[in-house]
C-alpha positions as CSV (number, residue, x, y, z in Angstrom):
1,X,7.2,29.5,-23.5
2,X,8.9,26.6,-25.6
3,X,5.1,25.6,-26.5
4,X,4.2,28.5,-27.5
5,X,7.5,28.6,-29.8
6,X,6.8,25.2,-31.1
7,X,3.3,26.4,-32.1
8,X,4.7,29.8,-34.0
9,X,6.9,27.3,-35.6
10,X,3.9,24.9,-36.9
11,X,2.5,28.1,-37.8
12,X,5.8,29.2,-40.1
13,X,5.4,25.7,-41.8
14,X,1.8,26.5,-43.2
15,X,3.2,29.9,-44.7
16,X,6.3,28.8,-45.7
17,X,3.9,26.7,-48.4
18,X,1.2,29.0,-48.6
19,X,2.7,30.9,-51.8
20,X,1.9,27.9,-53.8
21,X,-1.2,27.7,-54.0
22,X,-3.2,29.3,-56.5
23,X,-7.0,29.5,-54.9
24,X,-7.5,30.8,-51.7
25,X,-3.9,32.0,-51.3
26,X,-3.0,31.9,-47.6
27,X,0.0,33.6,-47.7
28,X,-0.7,35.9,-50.5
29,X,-4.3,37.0,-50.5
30,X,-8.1,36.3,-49.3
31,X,-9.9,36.6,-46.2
32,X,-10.1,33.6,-43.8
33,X,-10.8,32.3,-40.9
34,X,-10.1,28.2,-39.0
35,X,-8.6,26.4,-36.9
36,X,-5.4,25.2,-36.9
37,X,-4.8,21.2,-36.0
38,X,-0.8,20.3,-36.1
39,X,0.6,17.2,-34.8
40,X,4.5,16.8,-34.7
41,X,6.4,14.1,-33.4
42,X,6.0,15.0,-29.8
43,X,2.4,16.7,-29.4
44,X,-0.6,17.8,-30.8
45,X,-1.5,22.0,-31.2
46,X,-4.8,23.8,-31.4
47,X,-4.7,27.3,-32.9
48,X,-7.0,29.6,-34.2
49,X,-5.9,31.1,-37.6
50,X,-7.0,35.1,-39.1
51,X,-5.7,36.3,-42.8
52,X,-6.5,39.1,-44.9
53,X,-4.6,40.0,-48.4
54,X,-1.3,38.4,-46.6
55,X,-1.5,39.5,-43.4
56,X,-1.8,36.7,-40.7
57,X,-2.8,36.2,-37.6
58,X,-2.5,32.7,-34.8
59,X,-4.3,32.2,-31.6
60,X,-2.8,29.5,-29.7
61,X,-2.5,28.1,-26.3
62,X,-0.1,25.6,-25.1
63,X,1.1,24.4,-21.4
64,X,-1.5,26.7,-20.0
65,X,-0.1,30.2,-21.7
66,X,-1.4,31.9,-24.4
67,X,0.1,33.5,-27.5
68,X,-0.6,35.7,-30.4
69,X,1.8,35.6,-33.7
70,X,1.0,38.4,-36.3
71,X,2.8,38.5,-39.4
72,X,2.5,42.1,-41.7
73,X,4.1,41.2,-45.0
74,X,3.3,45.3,-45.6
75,X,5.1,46.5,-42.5
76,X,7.8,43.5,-43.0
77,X,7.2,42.6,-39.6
78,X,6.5,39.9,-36.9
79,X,4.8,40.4,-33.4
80,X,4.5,38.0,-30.7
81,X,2.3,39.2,-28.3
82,X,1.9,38.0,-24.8
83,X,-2.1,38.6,-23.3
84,X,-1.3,37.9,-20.1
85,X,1.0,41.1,-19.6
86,X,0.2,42.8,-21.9
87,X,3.7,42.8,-24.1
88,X,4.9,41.9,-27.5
89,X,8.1,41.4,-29.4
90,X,8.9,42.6,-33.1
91,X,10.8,41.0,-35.4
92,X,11.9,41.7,-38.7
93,X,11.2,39.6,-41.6
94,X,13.9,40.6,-43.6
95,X,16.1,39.4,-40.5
96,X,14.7,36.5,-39.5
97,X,17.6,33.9,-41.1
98,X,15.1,31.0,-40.3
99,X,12.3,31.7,-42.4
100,X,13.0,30.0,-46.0
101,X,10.7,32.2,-47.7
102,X,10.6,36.1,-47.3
103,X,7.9,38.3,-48.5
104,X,8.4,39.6,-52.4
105,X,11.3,37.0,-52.4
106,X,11.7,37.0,-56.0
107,X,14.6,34.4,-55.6
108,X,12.1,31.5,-54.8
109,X,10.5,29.3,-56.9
110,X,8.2,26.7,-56.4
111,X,7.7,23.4,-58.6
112,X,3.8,21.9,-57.7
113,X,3.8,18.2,-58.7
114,X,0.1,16.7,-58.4
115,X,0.1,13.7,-57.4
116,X,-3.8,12.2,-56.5
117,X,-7.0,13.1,-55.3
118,X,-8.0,12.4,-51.6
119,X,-10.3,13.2,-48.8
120,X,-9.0,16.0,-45.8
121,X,-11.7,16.4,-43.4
122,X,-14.5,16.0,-45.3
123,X,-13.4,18.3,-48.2
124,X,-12.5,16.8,-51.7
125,X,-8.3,17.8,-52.3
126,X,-6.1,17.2,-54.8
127,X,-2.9,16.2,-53.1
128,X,0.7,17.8,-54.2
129,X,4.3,17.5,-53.8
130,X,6.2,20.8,-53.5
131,X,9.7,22.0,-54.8
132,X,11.4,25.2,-53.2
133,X,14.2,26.3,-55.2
134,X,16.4,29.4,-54.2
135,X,18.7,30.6,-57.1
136,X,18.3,27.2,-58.5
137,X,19.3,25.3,-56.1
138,X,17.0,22.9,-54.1
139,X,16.0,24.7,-50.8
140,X,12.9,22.3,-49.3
141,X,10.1,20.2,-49.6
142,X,6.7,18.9,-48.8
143,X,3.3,18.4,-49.6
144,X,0.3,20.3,-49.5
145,X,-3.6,19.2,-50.5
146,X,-6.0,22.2,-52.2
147,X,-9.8,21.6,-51.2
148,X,-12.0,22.1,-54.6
149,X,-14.5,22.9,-53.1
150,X,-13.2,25.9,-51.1
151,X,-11.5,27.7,-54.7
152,X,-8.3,25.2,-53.9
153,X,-8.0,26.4,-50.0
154,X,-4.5,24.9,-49.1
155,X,-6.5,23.0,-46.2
156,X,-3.3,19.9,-45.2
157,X,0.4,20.6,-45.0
158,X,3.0,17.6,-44.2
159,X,6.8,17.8,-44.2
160,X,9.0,16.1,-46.5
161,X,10.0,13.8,-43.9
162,X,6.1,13.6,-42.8
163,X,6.9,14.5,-39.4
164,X,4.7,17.6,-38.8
165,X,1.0,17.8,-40.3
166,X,-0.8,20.8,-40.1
167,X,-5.1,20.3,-41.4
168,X,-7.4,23.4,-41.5
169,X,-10.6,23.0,-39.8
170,X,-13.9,24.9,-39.5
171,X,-12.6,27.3,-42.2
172,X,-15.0,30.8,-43.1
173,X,-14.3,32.7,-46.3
174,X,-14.8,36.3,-46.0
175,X,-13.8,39.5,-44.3
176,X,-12.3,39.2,-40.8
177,X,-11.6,42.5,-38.1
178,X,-8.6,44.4,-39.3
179,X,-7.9,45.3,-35.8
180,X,-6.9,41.6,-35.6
181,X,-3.8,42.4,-37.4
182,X,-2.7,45.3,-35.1
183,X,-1.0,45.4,-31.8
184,X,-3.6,46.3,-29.2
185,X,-3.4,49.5,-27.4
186,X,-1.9,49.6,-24.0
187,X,0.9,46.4,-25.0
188,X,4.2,47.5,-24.3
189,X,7.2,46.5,-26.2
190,X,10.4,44.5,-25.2
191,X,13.2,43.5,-26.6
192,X,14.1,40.0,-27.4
193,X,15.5,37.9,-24.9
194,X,19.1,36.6,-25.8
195,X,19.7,33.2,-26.6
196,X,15.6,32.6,-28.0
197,X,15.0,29.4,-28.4
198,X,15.7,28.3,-31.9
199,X,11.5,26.5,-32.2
200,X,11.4,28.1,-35.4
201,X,15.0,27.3,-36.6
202,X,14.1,23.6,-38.3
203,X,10.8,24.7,-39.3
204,X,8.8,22.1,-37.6
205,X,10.5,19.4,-39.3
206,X,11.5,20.6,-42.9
207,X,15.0,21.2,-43.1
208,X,17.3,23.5,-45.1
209,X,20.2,21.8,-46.6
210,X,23.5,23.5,-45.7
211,X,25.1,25.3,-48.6
Protein backbone atom coordinates (compact mmCIF):
# COMPACT_ATOMS: atom_id res chain seq x y z
CA UNK A 1 0.00 0.00 0.00
CA UNK A 2 3.05 2.47 0.70
CA UNK A 3 3.62 2.07 -3.28
CA UNK A 4 0.69 2.84 -4.18
CA UNK A 5 0.89 6.03 -1.75
CA UNK A 6 4.18 6.98 -3.24
CA UNK A 7 2.62 6.78 -6.74
CA UNK A 8 -0.64 9.12 -5.66
CA UNK A 9 2.07 11.32 -4.36
CA UNK A 10 4.11 11.51 -7.82
CA UNK A 11 0.73 11.97 -9.18
CA UNK A 12 -0.01 15.22 -6.68
CA UNK A 13 3.38 16.66 -7.92
CA UNK A 14 2.13 16.90 -11.70
CA UNK A 15 -1.13 18.73 -10.53
CA UNK A 16 0.29 20.66 -8.08
CA UNK A 17 2.13 22.42 -11.36
CA UNK A 18 -0.42 21.85 -13.73
CA UNK A 19 -2.22 25.35 -13.14
CA UNK A 20 0.64 26.91 -14.93
CA UNK A 21 0.51 26.15 -17.95
CA UNK A 22 -1.36 27.92 -20.40
CA UNK A 23 -1.90 25.15 -23.42
CA UNK A 24 -3.19 21.99 -22.75
CA UNK A 25 -3.97 22.73 -19.13
CA UNK A 26 -3.79 19.55 -17.09
CA UNK A 27 -5.12 20.67 -14.17
CA UNK A 28 -7.56 23.09 -15.43
CA UNK A 29 -9.01 21.99 -18.73
CA UNK A 30 -8.70 19.62 -21.94
CA UNK A 31 -9.17 16.09 -22.59
CA UNK A 32 -6.17 13.69 -22.37
CA UNK A 33 -4.85 10.72 -22.23
CA UNK A 34 -0.72 9.09 -21.36
CA UNK A 35 1.27 7.53 -19.51
CA UNK A 36 2.84 8.57 -16.57
CA UNK A 37 6.84 7.77 -16.18
CA UNK A 38 8.12 9.17 -12.55
CA UNK A 39 11.41 8.32 -11.06
CA UNK A 40 12.20 9.45 -7.40
CA UNK A 41 15.14 8.85 -5.47
CA UNK A 42 14.20 5.29 -4.61
CA UNK A 43 12.21 3.82 -7.74
CA UNK A 44 10.79 4.21 -10.86
CA UNK A 45 6.51 4.31 -11.42
CA UNK A 46 4.35 3.54 -14.39
CA UNK A 47 0.87 5.07 -14.42
CA UNK A 48 -1.71 5.55 -16.80
CA UNK A 49 -3.17 9.13 -16.64
CA UNK A 50 -7.20 10.27 -17.74
CA UNK A 51 -8.40 14.27 -17.66
CA UNK A 52 -11.26 16.07 -18.75
CA UNK A 53 -12.04 19.99 -18.03
CA UNK A 54 -10.08 19.32 -14.49
CA UNK A 55 -11.10 16.21 -13.53
CA UNK A 56 -8.32 13.53 -13.25
CA UNK A 57 -7.90 10.23 -13.21
CA UNK A 58 -4.36 7.61 -12.43
CA UNK A 59 -3.99 3.99 -13.10
CA UNK A 60 -1.10 2.66 -11.35
CA UNK A 61 0.40 -0.50 -10.10
CA UNK A 62 3.12 -0.91 -7.78
CA UNK A 63 4.51 -4.04 -5.57
CA UNK A 64 2.01 -6.13 -7.27
CA UNK A 65 -1.43 -4.03 -6.20
CA UNK A 66 -3.26 -1.87 -8.08
CA UNK A 67 -4.78 1.62 -7.55
CA UNK A 68 -7.07 4.13 -8.90
CA UNK A 69 -6.71 8.00 -7.72
CA UNK A 70 -9.69 10.25 -9.02
CA UNK A 71 -9.56 13.84 -8.36
CA UNK A 72 -13.22 15.96 -8.91
CA UNK A 73 -12.27 19.62 -8.60
CA UNK A 74 -16.41 20.02 -9.13
CA UNK A 75 -17.32 17.65 -6.29
CA UNK A 76 -14.12 18.91 -4.27
CA UNK A 77 -13.26 15.53 -3.81
CA UNK A 78 -10.60 12.70 -3.87
CA UNK A 79 -11.22 8.83 -4.29
CA UNK A 80 -8.77 6.10 -3.91
CA UNK A 81 -10.23 3.13 -5.15
CA UNK A 82 -8.96 -0.29 -4.46
CA UNK A 83 -9.95 -3.00 -7.72
CA UNK A 84 -9.19 -5.83 -5.99
CA UNK A 85 -12.11 -5.42 -3.29
CA UNK A 86 -13.85 -3.53 -4.64
CA UNK A 87 -13.57 -0.31 -2.01
CA UNK A 88 -12.59 3.28 -2.16
CA UNK A 89 -11.79 6.13 0.24
CA UNK A 90 -12.93 9.89 -0.13
CA UNK A 91 -11.20 12.69 0.78
CA UNK A 92 -11.86 16.12 0.85
CA UNK A 93 -9.86 18.61 -1.04
CA UNK A 94 -10.61 21.47 1.03
CA UNK A 95 -9.10 19.14 4.00
CA UNK A 96 -6.39 17.71 2.65
CA UNK A 97 -3.48 20.14 4.57
CA UNK A 98 -0.88 18.45 2.23
CA UNK A 99 -1.85 19.61 -1.10
CA UNK A 100 -0.15 23.14 -1.69
CA UNK A 101 -2.64 24.06 -4.20
CA UNK A 102 -6.49 23.77 -3.78
CA UNK A 103 -8.98 24.09 -6.49
CA UNK A 104 -10.35 27.91 -7.10
CA UNK A 105 -7.44 28.85 -4.70
CA UNK A 106 -7.43 32.32 -5.42
CA UNK A 107 -4.55 32.90 -2.83
CA UNK A 108 -1.88 31.26 -5.22
CA UNK A 109 0.09 32.70 -7.64
CA UNK A 110 2.45 31.44 -9.93
CA UNK A 111 5.62 33.25 -11.48
CA UNK A 112 6.71 31.12 -14.95
CA UNK A 113 10.44 31.97 -15.73
CA UNK A 114 11.55 30.45 -19.27
CA UNK A 115 14.56 29.44 -19.21
CA UNK A 116 15.60 27.38 -22.74
CA UNK A 117 14.44 25.15 -25.31
CA UNK A 118 15.08 21.36 -25.14
CA UNK A 119 14.06 17.99 -26.26
CA UNK A 120 11.48 15.64 -23.85
CA UNK A 121 10.83 12.54 -25.50
CA UNK A 122 10.87 13.36 -28.84
CA UNK A 123 8.71 16.50 -28.43
CA UNK A 124 10.15 20.05 -28.91
CA UNK A 125 9.64 21.99 -25.05
CA UNK A 126 10.38 25.05 -23.85
CA UNK A 127 11.77 24.52 -20.39
CA UNK A 128 10.57 26.69 -17.20
CA UNK A 129 11.27 27.53 -13.71
CA UNK A 130 8.13 27.90 -11.46
CA UNK A 131 7.27 30.26 -8.46
CA UNK A 132 4.34 29.35 -6.02
CA UNK A 133 3.51 32.17 -3.91
CA UNK A 134 0.63 32.07 -1.27
CA UNK A 135 -0.33 35.50 0.11
CA UNK A 136 2.95 36.66 -1.11
CA UNK A 137 4.99 34.63 0.43
CA UNK A 138 7.14 32.00 -1.33
CA UNK A 139 5.31 28.53 -1.02
CA UNK A 140 7.40 26.12 -3.65
CA UNK A 141 9.23 25.48 -6.64
CA UNK A 142 10.20 23.56 -9.69
CA UNK A 143 10.31 23.20 -13.25
CA UNK A 144 8.09 22.20 -15.82
CA UNK A 145 8.73 21.86 -19.90
CA UNK A 146 5.49 22.80 -22.45
CA UNK A 147 5.70 20.62 -25.68
CA UNK A 148 4.94 23.09 -28.87
CA UNK A 149 3.95 20.84 -30.61
CA UNK A 150 1.12 19.50 -28.40
CA UNK A 151 -0.56 23.46 -27.79
CA UNK A 152 2.26 23.69 -24.83
CA UNK A 153 1.11 20.12 -23.12
CA UNK A 154 3.02 20.34 -19.67
CA UNK A 155 4.77 16.95 -20.86
CA UNK A 156 8.13 16.94 -17.86
CA UNK A 157 7.86 18.02 -14.21
CA UNK A 158 11.14 18.00 -11.79
CA UNK A 159 11.34 19.27 -8.25
CA UNK A 160 13.24 22.08 -7.05
CA UNK A 161 15.60 19.91 -5.53
CA UNK A 162 15.49 17.54 -8.90
CA UNK A 163 14.69 14.65 -6.92
CA UNK A 164 11.39 13.44 -8.53
CA UNK A 165 10.78 13.65 -12.44
CA UNK A 166 7.65 12.93 -13.74
CA UNK A 167 7.61 12.83 -18.23
CA UNK A 168 4.31 12.16 -20.12
CA UNK A 169 4.41 9.57 -22.61
CA UNK A 170 2.18 8.25 -25.47
CA UNK A 171 -0.11 11.26 -24.83
CA UNK A 172 -3.86 11.41 -27.04
CA UNK A 173 -5.76 14.71 -27.24
CA UNK A 174 -9.34 14.36 -27.25
CA UNK A 175 -12.36 13.16 -25.42
CA UNK A 176 -11.88 10.24 -22.86
CA UNK A 177 -15.04 7.98 -20.99
CA UNK A 178 -16.62 10.13 -18.35
CA UNK A 179 -17.44 7.08 -16.47
CA UNK A 180 -13.64 7.18 -15.84
CA UNK A 181 -14.16 9.83 -13.49
CA UNK A 182 -16.93 8.10 -11.43
CA UNK A 183 -16.78 5.58 -8.67
CA UNK A 184 -17.88 2.20 -10.22
CA UNK A 185 -20.99 0.63 -9.14
CA UNK A 186 -20.86 -2.04 -6.59
CA UNK A 187 -17.44 -0.29 -4.64
CA UNK A 188 -18.19 0.10 -1.18
CA UNK A 189 -16.90 2.93 0.92
CA UNK A 190 -14.61 2.96 4.04
CA UNK A 191 -13.30 5.18 6.17
CA UNK A 192 -9.75 6.14 6.33
CA UNK A 193 -7.46 4.17 8.22
CA UNK A 194 -5.83 6.19 11.25
CA UNK A 195 -2.43 7.09 11.17
CA UNK A 196 -2.23 7.01 6.79
CA UNK A 197 0.85 7.16 5.77
CA UNK A 198 1.97 10.68 5.21
CA UNK A 199 3.37 9.58 0.97
CA UNK A 200 1.68 12.56 -0.02
CA UNK A 201 2.86 14.90 2.86
CA UNK A 202 6.40 16.15 1.15
CA UNK A 203 4.95 16.05 -2.20
CA UNK A 204 7.34 13.72 -3.72
CA UNK A 205 10.21 15.86 -2.98
CA UNK A 206 9.09 19.59 -3.08
CA UNK A 207 8.85 20.89 0.21
CA UNK A 208 6.77 23.61 1.89
CA UNK A 209 8.76 25.95 4.03
CA UNK A 210 7.42 26.16 7.61
CA UNK A 211 5.68 29.42 8.33
Amino acid sequence: MRNLFAAFAAFLVVMFFAPVSHGAAIGTAGSYSADLETQTQKETVLSKIYGSNGKQRMESNAASRSGIMIIRPDKKAMWMLMPDKNMYMEMSLEQRKDMPVRPGDATVKFDKTFIGNETVDGHPAKKYHIKVRREGKMEDSGYMWEATDLHNFPIKFQSEDKSTTSVFKNIKLGPVPATLFEVPAGYNKMNMPMGMPGGMGDMGGMKRPRR
